[in-house]
LONU-438606 format. One record per residue (C-alpha): residue number from 1; residue in three letters; x, y, z. Coordinates in steps of 0.2 Angstrom, whole numbers, plus 2048, in hexadecimal, padded with zeros to 3 digits. Layout:
BEGIN
<bapa nr="NUM" rest="ALA" east="X" north="Y" up="Z"/>
...
// end
This chain:
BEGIN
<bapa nr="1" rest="UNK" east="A99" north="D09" up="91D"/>
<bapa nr="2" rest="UNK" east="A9E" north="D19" up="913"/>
<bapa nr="3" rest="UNK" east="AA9" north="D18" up="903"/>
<bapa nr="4" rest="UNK" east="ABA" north="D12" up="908"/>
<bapa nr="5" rest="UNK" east="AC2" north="D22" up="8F8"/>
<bapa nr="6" rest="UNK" east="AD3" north="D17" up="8FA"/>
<bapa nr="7" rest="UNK" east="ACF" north="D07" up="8F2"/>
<bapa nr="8" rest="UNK" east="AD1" north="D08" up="8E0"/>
<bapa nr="9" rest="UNK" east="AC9" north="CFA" up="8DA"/>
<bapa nr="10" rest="UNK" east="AB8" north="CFF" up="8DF"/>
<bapa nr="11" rest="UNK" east="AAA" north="CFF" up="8D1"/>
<bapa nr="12" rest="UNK" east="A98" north="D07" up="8D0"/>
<bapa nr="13" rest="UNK" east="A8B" north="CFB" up="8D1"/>
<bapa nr="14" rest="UNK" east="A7B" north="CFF" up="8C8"/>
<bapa nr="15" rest="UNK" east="A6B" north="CFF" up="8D0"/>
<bapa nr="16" rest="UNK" east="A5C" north="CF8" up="8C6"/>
<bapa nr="17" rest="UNK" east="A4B" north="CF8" up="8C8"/>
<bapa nr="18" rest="UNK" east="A44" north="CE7" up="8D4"/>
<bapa nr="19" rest="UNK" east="A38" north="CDE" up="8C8"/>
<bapa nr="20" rest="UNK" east="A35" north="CCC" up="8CA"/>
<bapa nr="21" rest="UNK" east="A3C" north="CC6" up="8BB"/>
<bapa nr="22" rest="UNK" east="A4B" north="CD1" up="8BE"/>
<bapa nr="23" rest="UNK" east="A4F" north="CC9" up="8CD"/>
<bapa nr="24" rest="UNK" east="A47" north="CB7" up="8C9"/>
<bapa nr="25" rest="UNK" east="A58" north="CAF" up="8C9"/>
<bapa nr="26" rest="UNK" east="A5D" north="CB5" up="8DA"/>
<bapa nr="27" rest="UNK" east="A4C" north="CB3" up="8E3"/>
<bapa nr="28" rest="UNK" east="A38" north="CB9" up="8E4"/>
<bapa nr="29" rest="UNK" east="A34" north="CCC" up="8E5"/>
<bapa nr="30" rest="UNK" east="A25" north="CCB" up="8F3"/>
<bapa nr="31" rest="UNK" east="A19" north="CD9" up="8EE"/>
<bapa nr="32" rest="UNK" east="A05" north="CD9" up="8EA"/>
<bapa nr="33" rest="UNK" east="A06" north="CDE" up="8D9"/>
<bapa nr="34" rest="UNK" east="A03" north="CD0" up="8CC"/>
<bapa nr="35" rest="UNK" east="A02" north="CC6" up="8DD"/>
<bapa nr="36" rest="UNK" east="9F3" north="CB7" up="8DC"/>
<bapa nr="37" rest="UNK" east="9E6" north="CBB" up="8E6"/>
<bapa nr="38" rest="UNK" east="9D5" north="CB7" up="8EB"/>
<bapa nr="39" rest="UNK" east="9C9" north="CBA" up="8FA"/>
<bapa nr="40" rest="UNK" east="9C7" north="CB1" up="90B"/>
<bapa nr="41" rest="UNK" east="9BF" north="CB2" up="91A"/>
<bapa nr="42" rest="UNK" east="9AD" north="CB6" up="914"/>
<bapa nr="43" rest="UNK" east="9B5" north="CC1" up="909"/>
<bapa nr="44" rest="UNK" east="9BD" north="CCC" up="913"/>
<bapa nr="45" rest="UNK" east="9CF" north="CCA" up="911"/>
<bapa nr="46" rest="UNK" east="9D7" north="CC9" up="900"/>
<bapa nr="47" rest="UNK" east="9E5" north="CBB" up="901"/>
<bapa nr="48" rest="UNK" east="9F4" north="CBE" up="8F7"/>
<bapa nr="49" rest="UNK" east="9FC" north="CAC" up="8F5"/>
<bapa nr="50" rest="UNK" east="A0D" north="CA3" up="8F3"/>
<bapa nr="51" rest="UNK" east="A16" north="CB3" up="8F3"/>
<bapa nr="52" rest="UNK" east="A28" north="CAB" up="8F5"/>
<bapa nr="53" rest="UNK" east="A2D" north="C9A" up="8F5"/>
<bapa nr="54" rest="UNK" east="A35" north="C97" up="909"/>
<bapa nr="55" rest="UNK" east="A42" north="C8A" up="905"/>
<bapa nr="56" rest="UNK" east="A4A" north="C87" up="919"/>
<bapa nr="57" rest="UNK" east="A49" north="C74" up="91A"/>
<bapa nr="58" rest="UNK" east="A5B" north="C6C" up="918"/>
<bapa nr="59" rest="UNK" east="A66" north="C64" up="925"/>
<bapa nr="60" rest="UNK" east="A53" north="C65" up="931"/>
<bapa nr="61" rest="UNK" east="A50" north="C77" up="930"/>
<bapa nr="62" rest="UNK" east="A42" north="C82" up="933"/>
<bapa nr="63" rest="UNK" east="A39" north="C91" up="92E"/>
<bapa nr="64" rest="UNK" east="A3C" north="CA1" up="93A"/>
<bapa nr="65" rest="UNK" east="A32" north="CB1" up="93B"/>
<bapa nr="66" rest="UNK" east="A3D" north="CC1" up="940"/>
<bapa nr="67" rest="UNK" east="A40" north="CD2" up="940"/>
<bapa nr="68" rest="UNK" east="A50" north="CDB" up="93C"/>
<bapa nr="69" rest="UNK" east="A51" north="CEF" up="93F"/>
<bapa nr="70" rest="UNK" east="A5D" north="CF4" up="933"/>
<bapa nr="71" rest="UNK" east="A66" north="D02" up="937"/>
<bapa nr="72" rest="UNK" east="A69" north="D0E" up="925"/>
<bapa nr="73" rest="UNK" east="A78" north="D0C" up="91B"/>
<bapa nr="74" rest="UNK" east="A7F" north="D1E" up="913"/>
<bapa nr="75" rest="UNK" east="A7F" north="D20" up="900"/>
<bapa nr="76" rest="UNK" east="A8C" north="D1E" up="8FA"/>
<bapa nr="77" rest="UNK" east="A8D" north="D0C" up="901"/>
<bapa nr="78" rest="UNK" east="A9E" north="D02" up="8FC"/>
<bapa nr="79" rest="UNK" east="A98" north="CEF" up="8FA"/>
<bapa nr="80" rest="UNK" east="AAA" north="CE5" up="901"/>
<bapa nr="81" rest="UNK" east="AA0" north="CD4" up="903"/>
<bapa nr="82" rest="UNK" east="A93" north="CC9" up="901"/>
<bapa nr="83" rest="UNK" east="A8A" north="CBB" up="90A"/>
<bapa nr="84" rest="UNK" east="A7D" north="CAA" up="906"/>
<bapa nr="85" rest="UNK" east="A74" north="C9F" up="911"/>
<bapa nr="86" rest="UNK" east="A76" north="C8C" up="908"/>
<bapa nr="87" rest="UNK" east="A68" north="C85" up="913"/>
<bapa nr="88" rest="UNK" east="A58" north="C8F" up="90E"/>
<bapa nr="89" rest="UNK" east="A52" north="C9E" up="906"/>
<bapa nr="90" rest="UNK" east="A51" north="CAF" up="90F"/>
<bapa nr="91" rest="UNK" east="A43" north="CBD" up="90D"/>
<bapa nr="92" rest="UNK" east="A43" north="CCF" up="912"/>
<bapa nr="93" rest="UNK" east="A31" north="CD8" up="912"/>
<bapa nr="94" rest="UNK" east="A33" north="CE9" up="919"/>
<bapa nr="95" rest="UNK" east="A26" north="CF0" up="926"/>
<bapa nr="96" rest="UNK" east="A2A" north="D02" up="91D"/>
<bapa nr="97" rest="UNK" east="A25" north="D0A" up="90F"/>
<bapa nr="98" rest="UNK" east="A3B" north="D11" up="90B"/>
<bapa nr="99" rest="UNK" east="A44" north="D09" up="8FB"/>
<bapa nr="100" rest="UNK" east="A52" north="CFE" up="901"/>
<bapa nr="101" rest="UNK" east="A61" north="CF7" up="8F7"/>
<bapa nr="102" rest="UNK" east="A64" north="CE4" up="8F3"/>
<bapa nr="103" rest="UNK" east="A74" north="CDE" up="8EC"/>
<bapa nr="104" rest="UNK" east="A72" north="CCC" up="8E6"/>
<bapa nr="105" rest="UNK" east="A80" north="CBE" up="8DD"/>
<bapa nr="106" rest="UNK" east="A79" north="CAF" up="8D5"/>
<bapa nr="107" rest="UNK" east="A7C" north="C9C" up="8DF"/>
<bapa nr="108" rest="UNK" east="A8C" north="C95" up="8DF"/>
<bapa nr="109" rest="UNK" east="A9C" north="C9B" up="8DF"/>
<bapa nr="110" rest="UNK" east="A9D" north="CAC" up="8E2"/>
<bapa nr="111" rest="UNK" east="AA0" north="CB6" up="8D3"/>
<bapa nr="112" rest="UNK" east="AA5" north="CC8" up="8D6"/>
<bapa nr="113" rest="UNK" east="AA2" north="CCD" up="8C5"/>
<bapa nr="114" rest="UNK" east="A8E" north="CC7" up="8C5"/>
<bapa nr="115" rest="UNK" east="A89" north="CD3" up="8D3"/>
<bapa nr="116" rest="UNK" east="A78" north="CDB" up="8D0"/>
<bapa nr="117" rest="UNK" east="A70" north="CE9" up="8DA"/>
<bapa nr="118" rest="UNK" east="A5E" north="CED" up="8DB"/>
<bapa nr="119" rest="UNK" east="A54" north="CFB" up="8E4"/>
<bapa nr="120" rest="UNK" east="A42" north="CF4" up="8EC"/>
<bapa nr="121" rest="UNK" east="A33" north="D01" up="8ED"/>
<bapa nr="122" rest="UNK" east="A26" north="D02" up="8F8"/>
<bapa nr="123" rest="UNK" east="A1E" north="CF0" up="8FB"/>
<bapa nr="124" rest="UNK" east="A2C" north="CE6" up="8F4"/>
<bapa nr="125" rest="UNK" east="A33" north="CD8" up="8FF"/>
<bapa nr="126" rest="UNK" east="A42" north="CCD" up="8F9"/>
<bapa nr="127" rest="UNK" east="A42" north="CB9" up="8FC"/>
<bapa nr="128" rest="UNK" east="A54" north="CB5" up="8F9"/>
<bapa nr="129" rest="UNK" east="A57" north="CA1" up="8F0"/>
<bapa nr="130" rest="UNK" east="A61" north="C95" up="8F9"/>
<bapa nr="131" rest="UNK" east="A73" north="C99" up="8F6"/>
<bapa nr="132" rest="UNK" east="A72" north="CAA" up="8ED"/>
<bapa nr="133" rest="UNK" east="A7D" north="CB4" up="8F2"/>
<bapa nr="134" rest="UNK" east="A76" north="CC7" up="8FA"/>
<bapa nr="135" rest="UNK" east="A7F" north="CD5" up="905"/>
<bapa nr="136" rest="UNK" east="A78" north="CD8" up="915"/>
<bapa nr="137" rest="UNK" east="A68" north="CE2" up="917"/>
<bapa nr="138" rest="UNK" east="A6B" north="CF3" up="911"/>
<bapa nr="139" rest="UNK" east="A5C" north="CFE" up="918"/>
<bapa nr="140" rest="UNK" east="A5E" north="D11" up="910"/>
<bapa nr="141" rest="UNK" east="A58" north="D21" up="91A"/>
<bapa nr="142" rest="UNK" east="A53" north="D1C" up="92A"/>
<bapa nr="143" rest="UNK" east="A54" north="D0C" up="936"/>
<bapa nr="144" rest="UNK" east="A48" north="CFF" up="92D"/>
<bapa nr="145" rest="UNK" east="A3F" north="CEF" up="934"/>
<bapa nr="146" rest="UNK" east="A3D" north="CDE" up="92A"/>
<bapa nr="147" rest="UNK" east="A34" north="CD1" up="92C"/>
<bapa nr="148" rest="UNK" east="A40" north="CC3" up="928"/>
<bapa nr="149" rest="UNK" east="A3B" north="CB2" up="923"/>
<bapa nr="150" rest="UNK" east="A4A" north="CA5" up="923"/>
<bapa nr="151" rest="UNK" east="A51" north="C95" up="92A"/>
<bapa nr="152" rest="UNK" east="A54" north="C8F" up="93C"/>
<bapa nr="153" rest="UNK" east="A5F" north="C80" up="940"/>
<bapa nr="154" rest="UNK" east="A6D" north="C77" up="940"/>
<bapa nr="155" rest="UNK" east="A7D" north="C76" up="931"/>
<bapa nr="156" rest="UNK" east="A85" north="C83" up="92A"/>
<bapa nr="157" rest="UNK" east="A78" north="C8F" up="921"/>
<bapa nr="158" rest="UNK" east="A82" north="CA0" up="91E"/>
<bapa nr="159" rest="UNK" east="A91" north="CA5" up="915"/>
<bapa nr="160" rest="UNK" east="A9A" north="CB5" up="914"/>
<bapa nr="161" rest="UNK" east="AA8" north="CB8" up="906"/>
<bapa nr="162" rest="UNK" east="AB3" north="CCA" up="905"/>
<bapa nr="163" rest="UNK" east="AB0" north="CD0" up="8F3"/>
<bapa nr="164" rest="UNK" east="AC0" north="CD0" up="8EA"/>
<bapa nr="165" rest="UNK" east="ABD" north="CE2" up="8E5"/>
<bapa nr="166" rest="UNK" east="AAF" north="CEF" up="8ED"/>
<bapa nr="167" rest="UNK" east="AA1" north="CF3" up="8E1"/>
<bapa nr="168" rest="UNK" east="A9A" north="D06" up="8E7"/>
<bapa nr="169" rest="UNK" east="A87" north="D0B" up="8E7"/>
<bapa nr="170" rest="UNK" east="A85" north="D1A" up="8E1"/>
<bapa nr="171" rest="UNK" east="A7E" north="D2A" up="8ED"/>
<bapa nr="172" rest="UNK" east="A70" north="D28" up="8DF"/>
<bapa nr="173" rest="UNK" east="A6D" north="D14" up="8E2"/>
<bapa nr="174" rest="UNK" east="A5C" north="D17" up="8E7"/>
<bapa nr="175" rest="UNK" east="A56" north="D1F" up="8D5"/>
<bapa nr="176" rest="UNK" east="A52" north="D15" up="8C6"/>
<bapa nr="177" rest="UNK" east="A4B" north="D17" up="8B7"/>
// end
């Protein structure tokens, strides 16, 4: 969705750097590096293990495996809302080597003013907590597949609140320091 130039209360959202103790209060950063490891199969194949923790088992759920094509989002990108799943966590791990956006807000109620924006880098995936609040999948570039590991079943497990103000990534979200 491009830039709507008429709302006035819009504000730039800076981008940071996806490191897992930057994001450690919204969620696990999948990727190898610093990962435990250790061979299998007769040495093999290198396991890389426990990479995020798959939380989908209130109210009865279950753990799905999809794949969402993400079509790209333009930079500027005007962030109007945000959205949680209550039930379980939620992980992204792209099948592409592009930098994607993720905008995250901590549990709870929704607090506009906490918003945090990262940009993931060639083999980053995100697992979402429980009841963090995220936008939608913002792929950058070019139509982007995901696997998507989240929860299956029955209650209410998504959330969607209209920001009380839009927060803008910047045409330059995809570069950080």
């Amino acid at each position: 969705m491009p830039v709507d130039e008429t709302r006035s209360e819009a504000r730039v959202l800076s981008v940071e750097t996806l490191t897992r103790e930057a994001f450690a209060p919204f969620g696990d950063v999948i990727e190898l590096e610093g990962a435990r490891h250790y061979p299998i199969n007769l040495g093999t194949t290198e396991r890389y293990h426990d990479l995020a923790r798959v939380d989908t088992g209130d109210e009865g759920g279950r753990t799905l495996i999809n794949v969402f094509r993400g079509q790209p989002r333009e930079l500027p990108f005007e962030v109007t809302m945000m959205e949680r799943h209550p039930l379980g966590s939620q992980a992204f791990i792209p099948l592409h080597g592009r930098p994607y956006l993720v905008v995250v807000a901590p549990a709870g109620d929704l607090d506009a003013q906490a918003l945090r924006a990262f940009v993931a880098r060639d083999g980053q995936g995100v697992n979402f907590a429980k009841g963090v609040w995220h936008h939608p999948l913002i792929a950058c570039g070019e139509v982007s597949d995901f696997i998507v590991v989240d929860r299956g079943g029955g209650g209410v497990n998504l959330n969607e609140q209209t920001l009380p103000f839009s927060y803008v990534l910047p045409v330059d979200a995809l570069v950080t320091e």
